[in-house]
C-alpha positions as CSV (number, residue, x, y, z in Angstrom):
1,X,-52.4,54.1,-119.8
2,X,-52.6,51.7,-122.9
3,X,-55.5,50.2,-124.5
4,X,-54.4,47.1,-125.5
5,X,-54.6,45.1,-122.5
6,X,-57.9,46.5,-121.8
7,X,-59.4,45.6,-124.6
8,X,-58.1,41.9,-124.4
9,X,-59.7,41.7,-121.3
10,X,-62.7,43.0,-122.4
11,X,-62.7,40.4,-125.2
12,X,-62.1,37.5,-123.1
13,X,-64.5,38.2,-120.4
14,X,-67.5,38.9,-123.1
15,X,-65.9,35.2,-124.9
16,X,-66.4,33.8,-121.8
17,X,-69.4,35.4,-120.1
18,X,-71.4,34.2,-124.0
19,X,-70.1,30.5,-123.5
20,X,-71.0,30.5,-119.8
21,X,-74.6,31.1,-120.9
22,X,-74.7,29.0,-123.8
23,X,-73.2,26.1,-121.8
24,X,-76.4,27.1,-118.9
25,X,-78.9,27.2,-121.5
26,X,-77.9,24.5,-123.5
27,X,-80.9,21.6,-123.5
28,X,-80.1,19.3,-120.7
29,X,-81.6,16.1,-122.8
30,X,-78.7,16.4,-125.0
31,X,-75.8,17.1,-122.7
32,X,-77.4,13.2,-121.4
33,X,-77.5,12.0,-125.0
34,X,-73.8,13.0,-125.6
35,X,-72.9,11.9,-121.8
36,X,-74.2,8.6,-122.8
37,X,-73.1,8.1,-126.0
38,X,-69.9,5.3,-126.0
39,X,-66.1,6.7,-126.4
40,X,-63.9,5.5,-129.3
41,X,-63.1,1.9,-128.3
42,X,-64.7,1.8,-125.1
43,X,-68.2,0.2,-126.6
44,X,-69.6,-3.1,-125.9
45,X,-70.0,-6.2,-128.2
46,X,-73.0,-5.4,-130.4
47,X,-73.6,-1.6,-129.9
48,X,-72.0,-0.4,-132.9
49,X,-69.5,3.3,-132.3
50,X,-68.9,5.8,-134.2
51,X,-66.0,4.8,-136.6
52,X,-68.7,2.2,-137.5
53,X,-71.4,4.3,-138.6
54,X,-69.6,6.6,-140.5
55,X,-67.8,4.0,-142.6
């Protein structure tokens, strides 16, 4: 039997298993910050985006 598929299993489902709980414990406040938050070129007039506040 070989090891090397084993172990690549192994590391995917601990990779995945860690960003499954980060992504649970991650603080709901700023997943709604970031939700709200205005995508390149889709901002109103007014509200400045991104490109404009780091230029």
């Amino acid at each position: 039997m070989e090891i090397g598929p084993i172990v690549g299993l192994v590391v995917f489902m601990v990779f995945f298993i860690v960003l499954v709980y980060l992504v649970l414990k991650m603080d709901k406040g700023f997943i709604n910050e970031m939700k709200n938050k205005p995508l390149e070129g889709d901002h109103e007039p007014g509200q400045p985006n991104l490109k404009d506040e780091l230029t």
